[in-house]
C-alpha positions in Angstrom: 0.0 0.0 0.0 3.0 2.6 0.8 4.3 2.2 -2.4 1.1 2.2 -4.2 1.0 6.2 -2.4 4.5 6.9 -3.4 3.8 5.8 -7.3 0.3 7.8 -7.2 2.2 10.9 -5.5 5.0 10.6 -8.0 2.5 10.3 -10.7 0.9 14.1 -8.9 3.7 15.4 -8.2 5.4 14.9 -12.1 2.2 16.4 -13.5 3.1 19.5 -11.6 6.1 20.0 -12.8 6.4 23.6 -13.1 9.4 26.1 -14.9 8.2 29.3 -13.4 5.8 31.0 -11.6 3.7 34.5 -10.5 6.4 37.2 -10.2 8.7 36.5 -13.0 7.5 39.7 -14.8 10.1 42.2 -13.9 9.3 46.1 -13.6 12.7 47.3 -13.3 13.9 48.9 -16.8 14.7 52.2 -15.8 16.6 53.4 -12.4 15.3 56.8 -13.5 11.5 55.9 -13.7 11.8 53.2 -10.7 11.9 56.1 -8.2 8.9 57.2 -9.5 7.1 54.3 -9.0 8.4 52.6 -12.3 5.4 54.4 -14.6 6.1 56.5 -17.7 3.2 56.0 -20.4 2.3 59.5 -20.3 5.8 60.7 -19.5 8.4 61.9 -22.4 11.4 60.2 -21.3 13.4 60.4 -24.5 15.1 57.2 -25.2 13.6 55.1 -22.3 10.2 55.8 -23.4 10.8 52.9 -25.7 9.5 50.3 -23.2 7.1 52.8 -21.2 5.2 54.1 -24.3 7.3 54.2 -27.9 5.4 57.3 -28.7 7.4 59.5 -26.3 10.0 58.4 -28.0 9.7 61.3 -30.1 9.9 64.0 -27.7 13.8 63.2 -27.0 16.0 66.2 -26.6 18.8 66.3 -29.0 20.1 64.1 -31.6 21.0 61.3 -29.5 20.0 59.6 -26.2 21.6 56.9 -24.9 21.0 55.6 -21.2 21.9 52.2 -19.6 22.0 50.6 -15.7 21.1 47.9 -14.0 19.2 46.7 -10.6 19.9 44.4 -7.6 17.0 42.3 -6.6 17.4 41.5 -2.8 14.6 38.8 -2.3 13.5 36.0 0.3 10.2 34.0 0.8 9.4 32.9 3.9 7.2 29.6 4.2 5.2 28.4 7.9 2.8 25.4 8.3 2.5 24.4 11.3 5.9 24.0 13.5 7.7 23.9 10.0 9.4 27.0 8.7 11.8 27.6 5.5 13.2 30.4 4.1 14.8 30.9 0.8 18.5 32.4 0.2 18.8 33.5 -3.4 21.2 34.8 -5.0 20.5 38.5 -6.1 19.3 39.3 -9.3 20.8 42.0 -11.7 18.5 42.8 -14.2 20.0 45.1 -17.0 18.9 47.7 -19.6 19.9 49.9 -22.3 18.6 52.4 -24.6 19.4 54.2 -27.5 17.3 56.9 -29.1 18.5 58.7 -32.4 16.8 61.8 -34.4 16.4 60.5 -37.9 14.4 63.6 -39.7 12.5 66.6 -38.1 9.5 64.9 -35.8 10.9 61.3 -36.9 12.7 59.1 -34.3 14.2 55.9 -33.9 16.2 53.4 -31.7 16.6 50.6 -30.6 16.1 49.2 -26.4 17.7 46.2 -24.7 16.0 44.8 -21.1 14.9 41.8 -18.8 11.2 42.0 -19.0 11.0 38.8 -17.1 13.3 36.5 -14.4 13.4 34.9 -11.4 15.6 33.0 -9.1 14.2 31.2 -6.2 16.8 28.6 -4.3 15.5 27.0 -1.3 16.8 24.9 1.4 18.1 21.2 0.6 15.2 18.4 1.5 13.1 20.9 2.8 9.3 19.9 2.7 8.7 21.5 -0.6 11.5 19.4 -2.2 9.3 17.9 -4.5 7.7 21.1 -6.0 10.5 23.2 -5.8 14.1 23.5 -5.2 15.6 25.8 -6.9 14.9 28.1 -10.2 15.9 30.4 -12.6 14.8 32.4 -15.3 16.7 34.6 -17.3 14.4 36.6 -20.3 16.0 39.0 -22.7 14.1 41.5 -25.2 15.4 43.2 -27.7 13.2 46.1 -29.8 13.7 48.2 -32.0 11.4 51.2 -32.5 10.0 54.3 -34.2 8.1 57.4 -33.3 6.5 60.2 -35.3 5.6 63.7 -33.8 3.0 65.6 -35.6 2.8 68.4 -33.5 3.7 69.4 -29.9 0.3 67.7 -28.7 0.5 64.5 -30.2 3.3 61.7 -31.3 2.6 57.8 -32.3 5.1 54.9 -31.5 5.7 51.6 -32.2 8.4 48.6 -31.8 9.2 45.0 -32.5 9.9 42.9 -29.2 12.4 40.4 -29.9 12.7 38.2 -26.3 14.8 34.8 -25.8 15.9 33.7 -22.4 16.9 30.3 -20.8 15.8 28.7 -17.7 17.2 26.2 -15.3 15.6 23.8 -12.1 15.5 21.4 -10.0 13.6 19.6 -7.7 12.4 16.5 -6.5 10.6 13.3 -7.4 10.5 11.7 -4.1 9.8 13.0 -1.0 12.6 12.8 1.6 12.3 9.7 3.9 9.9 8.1 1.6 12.1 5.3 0.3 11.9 3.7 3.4 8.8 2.2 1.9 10.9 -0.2 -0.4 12.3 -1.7 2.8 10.1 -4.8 2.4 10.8 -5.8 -1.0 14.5 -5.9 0.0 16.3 -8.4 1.9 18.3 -7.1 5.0 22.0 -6.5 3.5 20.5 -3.6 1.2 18.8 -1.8 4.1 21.5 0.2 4.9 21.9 1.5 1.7 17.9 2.7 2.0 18.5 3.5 5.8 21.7 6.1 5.0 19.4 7.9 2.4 16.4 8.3 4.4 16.8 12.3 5.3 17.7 13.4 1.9 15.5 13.9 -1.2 16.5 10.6 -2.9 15.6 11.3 -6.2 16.1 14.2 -8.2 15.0 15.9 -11.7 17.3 18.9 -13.4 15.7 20.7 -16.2 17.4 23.3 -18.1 17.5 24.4 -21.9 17.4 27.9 -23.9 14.3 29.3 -25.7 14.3 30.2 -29.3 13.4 34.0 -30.5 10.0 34.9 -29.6 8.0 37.6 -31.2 5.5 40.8 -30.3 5.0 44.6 -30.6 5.0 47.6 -28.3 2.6 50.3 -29.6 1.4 53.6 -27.8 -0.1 56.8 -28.6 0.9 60.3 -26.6 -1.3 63.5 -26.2 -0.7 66.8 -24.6 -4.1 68.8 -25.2 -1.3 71.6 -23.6 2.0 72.2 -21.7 0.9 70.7 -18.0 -1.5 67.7 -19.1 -0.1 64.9 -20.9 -2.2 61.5 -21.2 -0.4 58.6 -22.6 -2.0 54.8 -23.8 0.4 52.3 -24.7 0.0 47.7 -25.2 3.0 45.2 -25.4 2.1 42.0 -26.5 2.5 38.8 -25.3 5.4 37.3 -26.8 5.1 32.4 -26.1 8.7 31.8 -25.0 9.5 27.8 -26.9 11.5 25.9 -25.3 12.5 23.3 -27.3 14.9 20.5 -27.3 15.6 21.1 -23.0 17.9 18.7 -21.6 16.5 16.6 -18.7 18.7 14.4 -15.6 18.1 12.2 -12.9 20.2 12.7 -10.0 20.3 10.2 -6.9 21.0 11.1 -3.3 23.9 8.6 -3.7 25.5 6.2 -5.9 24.4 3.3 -4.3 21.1 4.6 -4.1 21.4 4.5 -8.3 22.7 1.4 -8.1 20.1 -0.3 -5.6 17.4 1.3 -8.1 18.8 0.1 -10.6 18.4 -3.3 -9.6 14.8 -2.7 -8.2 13.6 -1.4 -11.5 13.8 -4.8 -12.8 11.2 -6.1 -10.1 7.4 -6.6 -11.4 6.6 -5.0 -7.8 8.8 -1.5 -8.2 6.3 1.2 -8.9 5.8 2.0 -12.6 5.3 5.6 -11.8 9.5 5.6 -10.0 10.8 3.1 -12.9 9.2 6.1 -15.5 10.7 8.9 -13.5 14.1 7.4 -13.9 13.5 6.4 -17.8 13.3 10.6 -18.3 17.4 10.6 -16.9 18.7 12.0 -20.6 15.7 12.7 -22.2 14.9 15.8 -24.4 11.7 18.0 -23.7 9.8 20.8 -25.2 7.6 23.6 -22.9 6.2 27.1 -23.8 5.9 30.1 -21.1 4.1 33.0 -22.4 5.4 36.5 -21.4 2.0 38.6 -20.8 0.6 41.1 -22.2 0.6 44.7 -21.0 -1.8 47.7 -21.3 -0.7 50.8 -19.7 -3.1 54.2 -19.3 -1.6 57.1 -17.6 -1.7 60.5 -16.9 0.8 63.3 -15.9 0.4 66.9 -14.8 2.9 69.4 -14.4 1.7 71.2 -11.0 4.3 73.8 -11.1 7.9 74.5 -12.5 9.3 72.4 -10.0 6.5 69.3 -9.6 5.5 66.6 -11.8 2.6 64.0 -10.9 1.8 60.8 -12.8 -0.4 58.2 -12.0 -0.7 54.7 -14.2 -3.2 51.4 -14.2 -1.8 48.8 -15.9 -3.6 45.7 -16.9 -1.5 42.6 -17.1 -3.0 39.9 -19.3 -1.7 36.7 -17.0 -4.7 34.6 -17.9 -2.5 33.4 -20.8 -0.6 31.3 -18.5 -3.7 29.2 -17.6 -1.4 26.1 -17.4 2.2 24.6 -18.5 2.5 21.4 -20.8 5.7 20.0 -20.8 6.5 17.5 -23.6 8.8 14.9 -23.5 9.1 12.2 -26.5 6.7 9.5 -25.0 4.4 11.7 -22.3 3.3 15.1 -21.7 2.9 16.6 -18.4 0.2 19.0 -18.0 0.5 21.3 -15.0 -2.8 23.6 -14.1 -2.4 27.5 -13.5 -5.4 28.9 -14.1 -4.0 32.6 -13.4 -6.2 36.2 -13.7 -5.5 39.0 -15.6 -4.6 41.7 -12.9 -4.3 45.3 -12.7 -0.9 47.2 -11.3 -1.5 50.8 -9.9 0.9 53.3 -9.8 1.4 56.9 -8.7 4.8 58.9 -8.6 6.1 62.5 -7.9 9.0 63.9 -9.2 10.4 67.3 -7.8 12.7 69.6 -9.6 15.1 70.7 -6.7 17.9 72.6 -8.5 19.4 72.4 -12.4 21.8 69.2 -10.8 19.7 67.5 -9.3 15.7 66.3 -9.2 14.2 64.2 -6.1 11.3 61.6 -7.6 8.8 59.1 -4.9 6.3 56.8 -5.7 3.7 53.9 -4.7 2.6 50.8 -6.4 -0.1 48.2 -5.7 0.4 45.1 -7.6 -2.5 42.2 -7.1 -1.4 38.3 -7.8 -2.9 36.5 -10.9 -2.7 33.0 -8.9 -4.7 30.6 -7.9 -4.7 30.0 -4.5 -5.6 26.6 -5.0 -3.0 26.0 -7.5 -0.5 27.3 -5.2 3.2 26.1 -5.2 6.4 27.1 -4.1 8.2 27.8 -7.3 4.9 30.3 -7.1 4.8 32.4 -4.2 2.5 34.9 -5.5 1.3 37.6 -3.3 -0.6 41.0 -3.3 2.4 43.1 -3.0 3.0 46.8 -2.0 5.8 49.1 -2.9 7.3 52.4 -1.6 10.4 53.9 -3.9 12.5 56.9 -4.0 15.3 58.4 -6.0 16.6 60.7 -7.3 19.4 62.3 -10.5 22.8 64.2 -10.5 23.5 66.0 -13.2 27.2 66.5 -13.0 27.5 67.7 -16.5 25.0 69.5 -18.9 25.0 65.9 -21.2 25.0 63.4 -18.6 22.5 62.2 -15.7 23.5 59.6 -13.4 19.7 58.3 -12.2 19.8 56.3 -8.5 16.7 54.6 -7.1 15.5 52.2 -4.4 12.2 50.4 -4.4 10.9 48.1 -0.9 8.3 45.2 -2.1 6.2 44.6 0.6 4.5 40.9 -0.5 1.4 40.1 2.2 1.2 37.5 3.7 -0.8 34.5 1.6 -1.8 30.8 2.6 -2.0 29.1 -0.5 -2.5 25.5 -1.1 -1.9 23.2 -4.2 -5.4 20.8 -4.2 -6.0 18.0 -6.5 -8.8 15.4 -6.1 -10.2 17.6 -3.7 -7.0 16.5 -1.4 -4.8 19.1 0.0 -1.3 18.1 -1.5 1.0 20.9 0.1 -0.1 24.3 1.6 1.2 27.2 4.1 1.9 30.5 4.8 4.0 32.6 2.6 5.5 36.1 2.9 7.9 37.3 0.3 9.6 40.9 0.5 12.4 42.0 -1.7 14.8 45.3 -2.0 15.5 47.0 -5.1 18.8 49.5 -5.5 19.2 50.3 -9.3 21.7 52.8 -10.9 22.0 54.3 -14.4 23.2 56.6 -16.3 22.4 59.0 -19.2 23.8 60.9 -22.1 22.2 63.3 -24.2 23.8 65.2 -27.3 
């Protein structure tokens, strides 16, 4: 009966197989627009304005602007159920990006961006109770876009780019949970128990995933009007661009080699459980998966309050229901792994105060809902309502060159989610996530 659980369970738990999760959208292009609350579709932000709304684009001071920087993502999730607690320790994250805006003709402008719109890295502890859903992650997504603009007058310009992303990804976690194989005990006779006895607090069996995507495609459109010199309202959409991953390498990793070997030799047993036998087949095999980065509509508005104080405020609408579930395809099954995530809305507000000709002060707040299911729920998925406070601010050292600083502190609240299949709980708790945000750029305009 024990192992007719652990084959059923493996069976479960291989089905939810999952490459990434809520919160690998990133919102950190721009150290400039981060202290501001990271909005800018009504904002004229020369050569940035590529990602936040293509038709500012054309409102770029100069013949060229070119700005670049990074960011340092400082996150943890923090898991409780019951007596039981965990807590990640990832590495930090460094999203980059780049932009480079050029005058081509009067009121016609081009360039061309290069950013992270999506990435994750989650890494937590070995054999800890989630083993089996999650142990660690990454997800590295790249986009390329080139773009144009048009200016017909001083009250309105039109934008529009080509998105080309590609990333690659990389995972593990296990098949078995830890402590488990103490269930093929009886099926062995005593001289192989302490092979199974010495394994017994360590996730036993493991799966690796990793391979690259190939070049996925969308657009980046938006629209700018300024009916006169305080109110500007900007619209803009990026679409969603199906990351294919296709030829992935998969590997099977035991806690030890004789483990391996001692499987090896049960495999061959009428009695060993299919579902552990076909978990071990996949060691080499080749697999295909698609992730879809979502959509994004952004509607904003800016007013200039005086000489010295700009306010924006922005919803965007961020079309998750596309991830609705993950198929993973290998040569002779496919695993099919619910989602079942809601399109959400973002809100954002941001200030930015002109405090001398060197240097401009900039605040904001954003209110970001979670697009999962809380009865989907999994650890490579901790998904929460988050809140954010940033700041920052730009030194102008020289006439053609800003140097942008900004910090942003993601408050996630505090979710139970469960993962439920069969109407049986499978795994559940409490998790709080939180994360710190220091970016830097800088900018030069001729």
């Amino acid at each position: 009966m024990r192992l007719k659980k652990i084959s059923l369970f493996i069976m479960a738990n291989l089905v939810g197989l999952s490459l990434m999760a809520e919160g690998y959208q990133l919102n950190t292009q721009s150290a400039r627009q981060l202290g501001m609350g990271h909005l800018g579709a009504a904002l004229k932000l020369g050569g940035e304005s590529m990602l936040f709304n293509p038709a500012g684009l054309s409102y770029m001071e100069g013949k060229a602007d070119i700005s670049l920087g990074a960011t340092a993502i400082f996150s943890k999730v923090k898991f409780n159920s019951g007596n039981y607690n965990a807590e990640t320790d990832n590495p930090i994250g460094t999203p980059l990006f780049g932009y480079a805006g050029f005058k081509i003709i009067e009121n016609l402008y081009a360039g061309v961006s290069i950013t992270n719109p999506a990435g994750n890295s989650l890494v937590w502890p070995d054999n800890w109770n989630g083993s089996t859903y999650i142990q660690n992650i990454s997800l590295k997504v790249f986009s390329v876009q080139p773009t144009i603009s048009y200016k017909f007058n001083d009250h309105l310009s039109i934008g529009a780019g080509l998105m080309a992303d590609f990333g690659s990804m990389d995972m593990s976690k296990g098949i078995m949970p830890v402590g488990s194989i103490a269930a093929f005990l009886p099926l062995l006779p005593t001289q192989y128990h302490p092979v199974i006895n010495n394994n017994l607090t360590v996730s036993p069996l493991n799966m690796h995933l990793s391979g690259k995507s190939k070049i996925g495609f969308g657009f980046n459109v938006g629209i700018l009007y300024s009916p006169n010199d305080k109110i500007s309202i900007g619209l803009s959409y990026r679409s969603k661009v199906m990351m294919r991953l296709e030829g992935g390498d998969a590997a099977v990793n035991y806690s030890s080699t004789d483990l391996e070997a001692l499987f090896a030799m049960l495999a061959q047993s009428p009695n060993f459980p299919a579902a552990v036998k076909g978990a071990m087949l996949l060691d080499g095999a080749t697999f295909n998966a698609e992730l879809p980065i979502p959509s994004n509509t952004n509607l904003g508005v800016a007013w200039r309050a005086s000489d010295k104080i700009l306010l924006s405020a922005e919803l965007q609408y961020v079309g998750w229901k596309a991830y609705d579930k993950l198929s993973i395809v290998f040569p002779n099954v496919t695993m099919n792994s619910p989602k079942n995530f809601s399109n959400t809305m973002i809100y954002r507000v941001g200030a930015e105060f002109y405090c001398t000709s060197k240097f401009t002060a900039r605040a904001g707040f954003v209110y970001d809902n979670t697009p999962s299911d809380l009865t989907l729920y999994t650890p490579d998925s901790p998904g929460s309502d988050k809140i954010s406070v940033t700041t920052g601010f730009t030194y102008r050292p020289v006439k053609f060159m800003d140097v942008d600083f900004a910090f942003q502190y993601n408050h996630g609240v505090k979710t139970n989610g469960k993962f439920i299949q069969n109407n049986a709980i499978l795994f559940g708790g409490d998790y709080k996530t939180t994360a710190f945000l220091p970016s830097l750029g800088v900018r030069f305009k001729f």
